[in-house]
C-alpha positions as CSV (number, residue, x, y, z in Angstrom):
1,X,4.7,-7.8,-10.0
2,X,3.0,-7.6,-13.5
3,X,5.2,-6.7,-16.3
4,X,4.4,-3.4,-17.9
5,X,4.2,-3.4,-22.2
6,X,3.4,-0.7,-23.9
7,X,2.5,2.7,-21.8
8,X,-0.2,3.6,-24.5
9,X,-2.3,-0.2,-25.2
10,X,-5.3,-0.1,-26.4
11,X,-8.3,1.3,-24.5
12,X,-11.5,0.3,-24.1
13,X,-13.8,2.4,-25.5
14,X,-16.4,4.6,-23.3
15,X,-20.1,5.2,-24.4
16,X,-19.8,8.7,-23.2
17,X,-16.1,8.9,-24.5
18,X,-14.8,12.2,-26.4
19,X,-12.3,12.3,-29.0
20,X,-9.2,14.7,-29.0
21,X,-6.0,15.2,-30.7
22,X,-3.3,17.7,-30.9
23,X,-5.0,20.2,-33.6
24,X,-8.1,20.3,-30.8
25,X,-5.5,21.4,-27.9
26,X,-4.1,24.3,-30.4
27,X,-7.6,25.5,-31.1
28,X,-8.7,25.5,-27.4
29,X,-5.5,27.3,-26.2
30,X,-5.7,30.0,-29.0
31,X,-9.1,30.8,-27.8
32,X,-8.6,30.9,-24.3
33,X,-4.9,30.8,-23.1
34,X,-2.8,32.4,-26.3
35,X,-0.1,32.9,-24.1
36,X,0.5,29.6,-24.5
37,X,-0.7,28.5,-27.5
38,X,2.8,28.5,-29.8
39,X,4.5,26.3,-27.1
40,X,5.5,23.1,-28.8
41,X,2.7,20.0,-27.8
42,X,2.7,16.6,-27.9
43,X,0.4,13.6,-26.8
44,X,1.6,12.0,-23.9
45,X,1.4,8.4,-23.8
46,X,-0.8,6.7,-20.7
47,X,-3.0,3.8,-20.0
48,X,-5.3,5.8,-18.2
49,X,-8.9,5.9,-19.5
50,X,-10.4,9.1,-18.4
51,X,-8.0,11.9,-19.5
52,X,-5.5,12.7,-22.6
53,X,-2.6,14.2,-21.6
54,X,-0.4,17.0,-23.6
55,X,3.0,17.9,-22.8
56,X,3.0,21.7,-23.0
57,X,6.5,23.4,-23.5
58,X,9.2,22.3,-20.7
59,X,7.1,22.5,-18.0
60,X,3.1,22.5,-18.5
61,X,0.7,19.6,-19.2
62,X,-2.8,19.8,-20.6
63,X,-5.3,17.3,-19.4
64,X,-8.9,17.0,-21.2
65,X,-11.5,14.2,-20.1
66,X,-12.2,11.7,-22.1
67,X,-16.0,11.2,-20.5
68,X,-18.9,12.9,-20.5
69,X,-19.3,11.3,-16.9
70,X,-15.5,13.0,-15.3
71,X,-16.7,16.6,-16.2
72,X,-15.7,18.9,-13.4
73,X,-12.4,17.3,-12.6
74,X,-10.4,20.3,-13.4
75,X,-12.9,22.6,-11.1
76,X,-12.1,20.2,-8.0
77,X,-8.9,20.5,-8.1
78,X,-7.9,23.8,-9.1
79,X,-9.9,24.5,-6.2
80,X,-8.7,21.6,-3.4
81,X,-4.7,21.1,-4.7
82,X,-3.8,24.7,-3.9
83,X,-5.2,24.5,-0.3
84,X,-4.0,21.1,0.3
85,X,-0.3,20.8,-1.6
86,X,1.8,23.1,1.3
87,X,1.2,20.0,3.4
88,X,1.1,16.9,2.1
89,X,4.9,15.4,1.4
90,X,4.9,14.6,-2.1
91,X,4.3,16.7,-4.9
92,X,1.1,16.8,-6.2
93,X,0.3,18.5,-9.6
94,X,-0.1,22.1,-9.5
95,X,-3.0,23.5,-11.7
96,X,-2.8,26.7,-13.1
97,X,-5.9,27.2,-14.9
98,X,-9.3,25.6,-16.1
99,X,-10.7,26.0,-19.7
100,X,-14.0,25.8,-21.0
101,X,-16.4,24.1,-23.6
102,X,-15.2,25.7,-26.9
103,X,-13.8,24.5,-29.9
104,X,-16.8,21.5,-30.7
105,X,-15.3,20.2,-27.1
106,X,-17.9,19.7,-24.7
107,X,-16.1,20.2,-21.3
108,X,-14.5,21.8,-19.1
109,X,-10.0,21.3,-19.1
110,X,-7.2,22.2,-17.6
111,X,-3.6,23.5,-17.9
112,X,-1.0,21.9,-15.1
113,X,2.2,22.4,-14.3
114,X,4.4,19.4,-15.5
115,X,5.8,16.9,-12.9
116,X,8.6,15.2,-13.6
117,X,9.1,11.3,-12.8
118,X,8.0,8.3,-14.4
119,X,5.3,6.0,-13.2
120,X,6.6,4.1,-10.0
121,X,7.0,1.1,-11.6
122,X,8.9,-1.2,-9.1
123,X,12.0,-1.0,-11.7
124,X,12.1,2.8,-11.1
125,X,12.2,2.6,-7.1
126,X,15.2,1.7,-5.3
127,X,13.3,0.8,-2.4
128,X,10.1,-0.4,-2.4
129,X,9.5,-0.6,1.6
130,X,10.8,2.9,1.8
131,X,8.2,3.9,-1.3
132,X,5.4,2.3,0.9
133,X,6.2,4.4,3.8
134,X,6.3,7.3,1.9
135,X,2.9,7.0,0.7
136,X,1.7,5.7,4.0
137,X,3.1,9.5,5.0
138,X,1.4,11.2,2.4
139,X,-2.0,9.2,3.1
140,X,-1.8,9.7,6.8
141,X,-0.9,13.9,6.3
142,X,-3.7,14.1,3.7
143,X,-6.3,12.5,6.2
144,X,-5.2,15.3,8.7
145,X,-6.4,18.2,6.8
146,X,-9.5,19.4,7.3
147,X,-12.3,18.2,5.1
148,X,-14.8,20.7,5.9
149,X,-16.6,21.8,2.4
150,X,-15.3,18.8,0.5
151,X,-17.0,17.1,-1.8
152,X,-18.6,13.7,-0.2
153,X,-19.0,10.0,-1.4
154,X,-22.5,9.3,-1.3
155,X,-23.5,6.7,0.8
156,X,-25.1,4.3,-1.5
157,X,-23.3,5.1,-4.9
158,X,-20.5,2.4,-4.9
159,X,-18.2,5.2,-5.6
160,X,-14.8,5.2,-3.9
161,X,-15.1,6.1,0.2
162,X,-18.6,5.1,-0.1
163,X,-19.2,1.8,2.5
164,X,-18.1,-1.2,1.0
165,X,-21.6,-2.9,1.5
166,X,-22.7,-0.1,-1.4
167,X,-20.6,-2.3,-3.7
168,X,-21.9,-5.8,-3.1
169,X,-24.0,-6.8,-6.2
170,X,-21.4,-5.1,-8.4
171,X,-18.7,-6.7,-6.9
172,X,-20.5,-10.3,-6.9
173,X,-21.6,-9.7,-10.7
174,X,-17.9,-9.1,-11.7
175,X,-16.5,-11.9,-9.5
176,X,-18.5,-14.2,-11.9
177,X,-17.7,-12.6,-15.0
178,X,-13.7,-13.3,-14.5
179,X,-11.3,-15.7,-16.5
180,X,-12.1,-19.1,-15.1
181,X,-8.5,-19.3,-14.3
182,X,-9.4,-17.1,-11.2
183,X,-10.7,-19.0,-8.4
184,X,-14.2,-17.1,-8.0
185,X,-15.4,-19.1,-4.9
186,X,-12.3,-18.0,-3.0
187,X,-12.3,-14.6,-3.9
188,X,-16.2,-14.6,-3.1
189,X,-14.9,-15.8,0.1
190,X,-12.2,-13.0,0.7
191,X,-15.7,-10.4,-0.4
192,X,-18.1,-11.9,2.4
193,X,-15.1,-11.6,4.8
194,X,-14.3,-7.7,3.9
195,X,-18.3,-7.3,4.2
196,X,-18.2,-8.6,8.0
197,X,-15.6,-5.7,9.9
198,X,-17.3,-2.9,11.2
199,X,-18.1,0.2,8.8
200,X,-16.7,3.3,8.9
201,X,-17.8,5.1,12.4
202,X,-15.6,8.4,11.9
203,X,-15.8,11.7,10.4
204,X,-15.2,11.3,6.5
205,X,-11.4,12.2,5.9
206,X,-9.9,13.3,2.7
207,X,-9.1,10.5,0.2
208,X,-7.1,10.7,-3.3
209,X,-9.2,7.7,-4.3
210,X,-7.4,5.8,-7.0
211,X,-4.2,4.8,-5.3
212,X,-2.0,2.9,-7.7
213,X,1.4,2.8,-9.6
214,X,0.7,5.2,-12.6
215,X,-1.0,7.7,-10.1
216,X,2.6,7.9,-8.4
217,X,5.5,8.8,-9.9
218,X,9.1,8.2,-8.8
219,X,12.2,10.2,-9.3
220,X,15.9,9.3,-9.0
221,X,14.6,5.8,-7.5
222,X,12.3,7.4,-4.9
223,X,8.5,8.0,-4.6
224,X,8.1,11.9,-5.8
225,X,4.7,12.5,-6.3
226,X,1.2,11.4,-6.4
227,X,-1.4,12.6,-9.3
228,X,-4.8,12.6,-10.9
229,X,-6.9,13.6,-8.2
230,X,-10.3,13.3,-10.4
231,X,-11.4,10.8,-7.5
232,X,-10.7,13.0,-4.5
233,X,-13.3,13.4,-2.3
234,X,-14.5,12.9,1.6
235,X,-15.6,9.3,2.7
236,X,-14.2,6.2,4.4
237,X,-10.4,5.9,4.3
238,X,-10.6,2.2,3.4
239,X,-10.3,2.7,-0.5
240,X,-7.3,4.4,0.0
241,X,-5.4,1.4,0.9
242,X,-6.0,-0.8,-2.1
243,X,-2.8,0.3,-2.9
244,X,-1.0,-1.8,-0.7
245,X,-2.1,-5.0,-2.9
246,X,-2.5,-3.9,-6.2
247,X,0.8,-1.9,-6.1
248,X,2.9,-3.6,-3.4
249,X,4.4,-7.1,-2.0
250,X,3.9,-8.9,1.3
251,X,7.2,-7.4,2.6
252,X,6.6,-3.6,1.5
253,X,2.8,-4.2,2.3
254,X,3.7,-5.1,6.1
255,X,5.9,-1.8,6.0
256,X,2.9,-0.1,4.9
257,X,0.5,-1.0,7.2
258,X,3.0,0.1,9.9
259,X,3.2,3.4,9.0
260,X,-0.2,3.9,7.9
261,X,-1.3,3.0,11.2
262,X,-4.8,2.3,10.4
263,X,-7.5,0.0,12.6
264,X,-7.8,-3.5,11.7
265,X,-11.6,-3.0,10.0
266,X,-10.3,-0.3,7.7
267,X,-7.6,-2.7,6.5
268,X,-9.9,-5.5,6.1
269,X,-11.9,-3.1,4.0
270,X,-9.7,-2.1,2.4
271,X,-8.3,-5.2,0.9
272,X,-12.1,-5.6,0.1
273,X,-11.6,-2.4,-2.0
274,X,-8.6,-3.7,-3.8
275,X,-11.2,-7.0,-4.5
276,X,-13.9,-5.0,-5.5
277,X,-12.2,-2.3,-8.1
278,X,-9.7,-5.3,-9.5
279,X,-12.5,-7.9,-10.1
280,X,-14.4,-5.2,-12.0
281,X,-11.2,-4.2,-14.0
282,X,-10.7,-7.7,-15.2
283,X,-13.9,-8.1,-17.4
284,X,-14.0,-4.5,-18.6
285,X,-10.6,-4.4,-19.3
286,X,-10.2,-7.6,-20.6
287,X,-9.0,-7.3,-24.4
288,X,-7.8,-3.7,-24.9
289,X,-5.6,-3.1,-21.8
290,X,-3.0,-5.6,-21.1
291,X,-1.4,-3.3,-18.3
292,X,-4.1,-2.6,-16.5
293,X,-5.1,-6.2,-16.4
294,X,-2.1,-7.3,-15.6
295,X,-1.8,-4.8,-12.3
296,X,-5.4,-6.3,-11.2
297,X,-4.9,-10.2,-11.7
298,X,-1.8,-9.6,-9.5
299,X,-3.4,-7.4,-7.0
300,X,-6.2,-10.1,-7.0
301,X,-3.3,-13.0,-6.1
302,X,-2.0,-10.5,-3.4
303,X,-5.6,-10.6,-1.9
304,X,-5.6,-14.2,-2.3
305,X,-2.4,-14.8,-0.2
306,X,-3.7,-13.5,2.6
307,X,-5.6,-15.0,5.3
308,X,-8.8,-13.5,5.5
């Protein structure tokens, strides 16, 4: 598993990317939320790129988007995680209200309730097979609930849940932009191979859409929670399971598969997934975020070690 350095490297700057700090928060609560705008705040440290995160008091969070092109996050889920939280089996955050433009910032923000945990790192989990299962639980109960009024990947956008055929040219493009250390042909090989099983023939089921280790957080050694849900959304299950090679080894993958029970197309897609969002993470990510990187060169070897 990669190591993990610093849980605030560098970040690659966005074209439609918005500055904030601290003074910005204060402004924006004491204009909108003043009951909670003499709490203590501080910057929370992630590698994320599209959201800054405060820690509110004890026990709230504020989140802003960094990108012109995430606006609307905050609606989505102050609308979805309410309905859906009383049955999935891990905690998922818990927002309690969204704020508007003000303040010379341009969108839209939210105040959460704070989870605790730290990212589920394999040093924090006890038992990484067990972790799999867990999520394969909370994947599987999510997929149960209806989707009816969701909001839906569109079918030729690339975007996560969207058919993997959407991605092709990106994917290729990336492919051949990687360290030459990677061995493109084979991975090209491992693409045209997720590109063969059958598409997607059900209903579109719910998916959290970004699936990985500081999206989960673990408490006292076991798999607690599962956040950012900017990505959620209707579509093809497939993208869910990148997880199980950019976050997971053979042995806890194998458990994983098990209990998420899927069809044998959806897996192959979905290790075409974990391809397709960790060969474009490489090149973009390159020199300004080591972690990130380092989780999609190993999910990429993961991929690799399979037989396709």
């Amino acid at each position: 598993m990669p190591e993990h350095p610093d849980p605030a490297p560098p970040r690659k700057m966005h074209e439609d990317e918005v500055e904030t700090d601290a003074a910005l928060v204060r402004r924006l609560l004491a204009a909108q939320f003043p009951q909670w705008a003499e709490l203590p705040l501080h910057v929370f440290a992630s590698a994320g790129s599209d959201n800054s995160i405060y820690r509110l008091g004890d026990d709230l969070a504020v989140r802003l988007p960094r990108r012109i092109g995430k606006a609307g996050q905050g609606e989505k889920e102050l609308t979805w995680l309410p309905r859906l939280a009383p049955h999935l089996p891990l905690a998922v955050p818990a927002p309690l209200a969204v704020g508007q433009p003000g303040e010379g910032y341009p969108l839209s923000w939210g105040v959460y309730r704070w989870l605790p945990g730290e990212p589920a790192f394999w040093e924090n989990l006890d038992d990484l097979p067990g972790a799999a299962r867990d999520l394969a639980g909370f994947i599987r109960a999510l997929q149960r609930l209806d989707p009816t009024g969701a909001p839906l990947a569109g079918p030729h956008t690339g975007e996560r849940g969207s058919p993997l055929l959407s991605r092709d040219d990106f994917t290729r493009e990336n492919i051949a932009r990687l360290p030459p250390d990677l061995d493109q042909a084979a991975l090209t090989e491992a693409w045209e191979a997720a590109l063969r099983a059958p598409v997607w023939s059900g209903a579109p089921v719910w998916i959290h859409g970004d699936l990985k280790s500081d999206n989960l957080l673990a408490e006292g050694g076991r798999l607690s929670a599962v956040i950012d849900f900017g990505a959620l959304r209707a579509g093809d299950p497939a993208c869910e399971l990148a997880v199980a090679w950019n976050w997971l080894d053979a042995g806890a993958r194998r458990a994983f598969r098990e209990a998420v029970a899927c069809d044998e197309a959806t897996w192959v897609r979905g290790r075409g997934w974990a391809l397709s969002i960790s060969a474009a993470e490489i090149p973009y990510y390159l020199h300004t975020n080591p972690a990130m990187v380092a989780r999609s060169r190993y999910a990429l070897g993961q991929v690799l070690g399979e037989p396709t």
